[in-house]
N, C-alpha and C positions, 0 to 999 in steps of 0.2 A: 496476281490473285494469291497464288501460292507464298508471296510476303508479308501479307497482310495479316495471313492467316500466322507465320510464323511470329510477326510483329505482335498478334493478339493473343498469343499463348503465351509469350514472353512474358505480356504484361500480368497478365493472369499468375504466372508463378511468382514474381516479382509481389503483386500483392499479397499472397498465400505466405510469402517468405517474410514481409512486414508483417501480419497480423501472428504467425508463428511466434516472430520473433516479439513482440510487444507482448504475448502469453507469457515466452518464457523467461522474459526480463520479470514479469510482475509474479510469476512464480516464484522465483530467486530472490524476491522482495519480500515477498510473505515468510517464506523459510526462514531466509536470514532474520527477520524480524522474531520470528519462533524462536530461533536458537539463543537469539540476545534473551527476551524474556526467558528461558529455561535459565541460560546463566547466570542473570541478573536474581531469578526465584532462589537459586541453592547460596548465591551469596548471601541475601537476604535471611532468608532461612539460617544462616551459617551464626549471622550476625545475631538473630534474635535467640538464637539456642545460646549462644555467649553474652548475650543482657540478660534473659530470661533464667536460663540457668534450666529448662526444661524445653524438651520439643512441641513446638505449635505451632499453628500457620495463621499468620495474623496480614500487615499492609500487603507485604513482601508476594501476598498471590495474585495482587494488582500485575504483576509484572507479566503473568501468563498472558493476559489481556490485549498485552501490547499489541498483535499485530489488528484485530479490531478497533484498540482506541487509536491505533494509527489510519485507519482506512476510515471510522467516523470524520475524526478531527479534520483528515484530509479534503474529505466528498463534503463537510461542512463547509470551510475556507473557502474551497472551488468553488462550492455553488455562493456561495457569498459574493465574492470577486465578481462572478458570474453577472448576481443581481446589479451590483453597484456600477460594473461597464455597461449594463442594459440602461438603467438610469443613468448615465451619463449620455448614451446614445440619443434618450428621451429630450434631452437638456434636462434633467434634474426637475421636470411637472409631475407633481403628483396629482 
């Protein structure tokens, strides 16, 4: 009895320690994503103060955006995929 019990708390941490860790991957993703746009903005930025010849914030704050148009684009595509293996499950009847 006393292994079952130990056998069921294992599993229990076990999945506590996958959904942790799936946080803190997709934390690390967002971040990273952040810092590219910050760096990818001041390049930008850099670039148009050297065409322009004055400071403005013009395309180049698209780049902030990044870690949103990445998680739209993414949740897009998925659920796309999604739909097109559902209809193919159907055989393809509309």
């Amino acid at each position: 009895m006393e292994m079952q019990k130990t056998r069921a708390r294992r599993k229990q941490r076990r999945k506590q320690e996958i959904y942790i860790g799936a946080v803190g991957r997709t934390i690390i993703k967002y971040a990273i994503l952040t810092l590219i746009g910050i760096v990818l903005f001041r390049a930008g930025a850099a670039a148009g103060l050297r065409e322009r010849g004055y400071e403005a914030v013009g395309g180049e704050a698209f780049a902030l955006l990044l870690p949103v148009l990445y998680y739209l684009i993414s949740t897009t595509v998925k659920d796309w995929i999604d739909d097109i293996r559902a209809e193919a499950r159907k055989g393809g009847r509309r």
